[in-house]
C-alpha positions in Angstrom: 0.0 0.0 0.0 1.3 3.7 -0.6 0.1 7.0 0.1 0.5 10.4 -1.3 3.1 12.5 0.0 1.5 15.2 0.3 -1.0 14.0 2.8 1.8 14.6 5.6 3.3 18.4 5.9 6.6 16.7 6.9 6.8 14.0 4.3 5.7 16.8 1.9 9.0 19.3 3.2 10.9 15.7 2.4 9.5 15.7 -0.9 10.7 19.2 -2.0 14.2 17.5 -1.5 13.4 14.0 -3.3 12.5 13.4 -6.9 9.6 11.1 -6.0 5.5 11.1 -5.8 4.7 8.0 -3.5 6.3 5.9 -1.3 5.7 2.6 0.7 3.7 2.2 4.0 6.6 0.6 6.0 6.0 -2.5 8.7 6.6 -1.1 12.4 7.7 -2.4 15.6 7.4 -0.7 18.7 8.8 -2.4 21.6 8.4 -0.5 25.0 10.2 -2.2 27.4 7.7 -0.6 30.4 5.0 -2.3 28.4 6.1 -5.8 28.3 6.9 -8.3 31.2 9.6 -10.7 30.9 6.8 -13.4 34.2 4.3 -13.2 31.2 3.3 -14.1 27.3 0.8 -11.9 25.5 -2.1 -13.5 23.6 -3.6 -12.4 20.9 -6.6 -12.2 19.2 -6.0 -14.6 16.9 -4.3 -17.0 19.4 -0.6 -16.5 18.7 1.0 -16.4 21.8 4.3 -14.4 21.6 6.9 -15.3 25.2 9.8 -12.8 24.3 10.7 -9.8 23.3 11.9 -11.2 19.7 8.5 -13.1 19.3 6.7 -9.3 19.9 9.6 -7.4 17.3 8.2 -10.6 14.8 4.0 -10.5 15.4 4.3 -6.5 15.2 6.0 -6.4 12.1 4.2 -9.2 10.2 1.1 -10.6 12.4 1.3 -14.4 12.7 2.8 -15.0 9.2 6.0 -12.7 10.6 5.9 -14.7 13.8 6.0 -17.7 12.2 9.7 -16.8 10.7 10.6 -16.7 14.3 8.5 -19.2 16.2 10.5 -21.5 17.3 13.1 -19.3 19.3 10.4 -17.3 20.7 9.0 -21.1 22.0 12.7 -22.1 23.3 13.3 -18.6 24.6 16.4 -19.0 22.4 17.5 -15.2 20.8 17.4 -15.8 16.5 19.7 -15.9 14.4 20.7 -12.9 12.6 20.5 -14.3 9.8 16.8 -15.3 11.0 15.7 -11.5 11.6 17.0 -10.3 8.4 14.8 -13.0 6.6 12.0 -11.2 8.9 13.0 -7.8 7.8 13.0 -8.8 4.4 10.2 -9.9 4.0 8.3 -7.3 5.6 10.5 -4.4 4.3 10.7 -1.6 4.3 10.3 -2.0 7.9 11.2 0.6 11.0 11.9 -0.6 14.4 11.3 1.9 17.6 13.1 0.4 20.8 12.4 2.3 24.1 13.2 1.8 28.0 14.8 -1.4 26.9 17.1 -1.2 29.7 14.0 -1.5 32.3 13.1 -4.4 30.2 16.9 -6.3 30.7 17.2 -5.2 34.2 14.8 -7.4 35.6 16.5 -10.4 33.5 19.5 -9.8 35.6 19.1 -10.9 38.4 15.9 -13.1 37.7 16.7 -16.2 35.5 13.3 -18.0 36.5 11.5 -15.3 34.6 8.9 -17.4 31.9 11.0 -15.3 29.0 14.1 -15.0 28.2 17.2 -15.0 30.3 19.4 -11.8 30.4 22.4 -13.5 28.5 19.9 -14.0 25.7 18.3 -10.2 25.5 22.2 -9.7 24.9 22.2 -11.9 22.1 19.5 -10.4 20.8 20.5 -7.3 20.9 23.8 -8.2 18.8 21.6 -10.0 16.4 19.2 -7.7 16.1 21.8 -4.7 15.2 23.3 -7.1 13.0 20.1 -8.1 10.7 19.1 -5.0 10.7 22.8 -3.6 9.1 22.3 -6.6 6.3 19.0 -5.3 5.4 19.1 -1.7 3.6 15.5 -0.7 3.9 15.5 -1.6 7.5 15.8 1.5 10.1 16.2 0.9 14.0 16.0 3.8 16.4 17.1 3.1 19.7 16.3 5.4 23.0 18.9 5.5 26.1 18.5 6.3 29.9 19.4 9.9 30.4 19.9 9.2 34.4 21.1 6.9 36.8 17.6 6.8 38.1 16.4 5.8 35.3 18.6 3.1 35.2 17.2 1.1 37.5 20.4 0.5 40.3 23.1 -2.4 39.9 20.8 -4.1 37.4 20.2 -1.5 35.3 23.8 -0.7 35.3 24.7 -4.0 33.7 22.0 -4.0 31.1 22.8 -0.5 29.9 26.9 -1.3 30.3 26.0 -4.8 28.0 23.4 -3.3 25.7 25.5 -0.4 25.0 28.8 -2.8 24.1 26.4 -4.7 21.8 25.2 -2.1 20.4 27.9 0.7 19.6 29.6 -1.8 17.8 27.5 -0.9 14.5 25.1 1.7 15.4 25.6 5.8 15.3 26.4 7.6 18.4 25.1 6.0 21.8 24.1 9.2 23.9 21.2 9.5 27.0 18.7 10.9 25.8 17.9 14.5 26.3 14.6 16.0 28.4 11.9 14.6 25.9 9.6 17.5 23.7 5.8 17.4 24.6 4.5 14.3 23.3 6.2 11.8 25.4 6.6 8.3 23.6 9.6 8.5 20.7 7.3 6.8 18.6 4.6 9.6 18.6 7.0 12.6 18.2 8.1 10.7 14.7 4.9 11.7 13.3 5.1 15.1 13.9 7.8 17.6 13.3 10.8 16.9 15.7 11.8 19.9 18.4 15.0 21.0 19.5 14.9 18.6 22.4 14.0 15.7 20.9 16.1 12.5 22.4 19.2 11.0 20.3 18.5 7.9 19.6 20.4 5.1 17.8 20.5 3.8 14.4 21.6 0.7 13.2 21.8 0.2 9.5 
């Protein structure tokens, strides 16, 4: 499916700088790591029952033929392949991934590896697949938010899953900075359809 560009006063300033008249409605992912419990699955409507994080990035992008792709680690709470996620982001491309607070989501893997979900060691794994797939894919996009303070951090946990995530993660992706007092509007995911202010947060990409 496509829409006009001029049916969105940013993508229409875009436009003025590209030589083009449509462009494809991309697959998104949000993953909000405040939404999503590591003691719980989520089921849906239509029965799919996603465990992890990976299972949710899958089911968002493509609805049960996307989580299909990536079934069975979601089932053995086994972090895929990158090789695995790029087959996901191709075939739902072009696709844009939105990551926020996913440091309060790996801080309670940390020092809990009874949780139903994954185990911290695994979100790590993830995260280094995920950043790879997503650099083998070119019309994939991943945006990545970071803690701006300690508080948000989360204590001793949170320190290791921001000190991991961030190794993983800098590896590939553009500069790894906290992120700045958000503009009104909250949620990263909301501010991207609207024009961006001065104090928008920096957030990752992985290409």
């Amino acid at each position: 499916m496509k829409f006009l560009l001029d049916s969105n006063p940013i993508i229409y300033y875009l436009n003025q700088q590209l030589p083009i008249s449509t462009i494809p409605r991309a697959s998104r992912a949000e993953l909000v790591g405040t939404a999503f419990s590591p003691s719980k699955a989520t089921t849906y409507p239509d029965g799919t029952v996603v465990i992890t994080l990976w299972g949710e990035l899958a089911y968002q992008l493509g609805g049960p033929q996307g989580y299909v792709l990536i079934a069975s680690s979601d089932q053995q709470r086994v972090a895929p392949g990158a090789q695995d996620l790029a087959a996901l982001f191709t075939a739902h491309a072009p696709c844009l991934i939105l990551v926020d607070e996913w440091v309060a989501y790996a801080r309670n893997l940390v020092s809990n590896a009874t949780k139903p979900a994954e185990t911290f060691d695994s979100q790590v794994s993830f995260a280094q697949a995920l950043t790879e797939a997503v650099k083998q894919v070119p019309n994939a996009l991943l945006l990545i938010s970071v803690p701006q303070s300690v508080n948000e951090i989360g204590g001793n946990d949170g320190e290791k899953a921001v000190d991991s995530l961030k190794n993983v993660v800098t590896r590939i992706a553009y500069q790894w900075r906290p992120a700045t007092p958000p503009c009104p509007g909250g949620h990263q995911a909301r501010r991207l359809r609207r024009p961006p202010c001065r104090t928008a947060r920096h957030q990752r990409r992985a290409r």
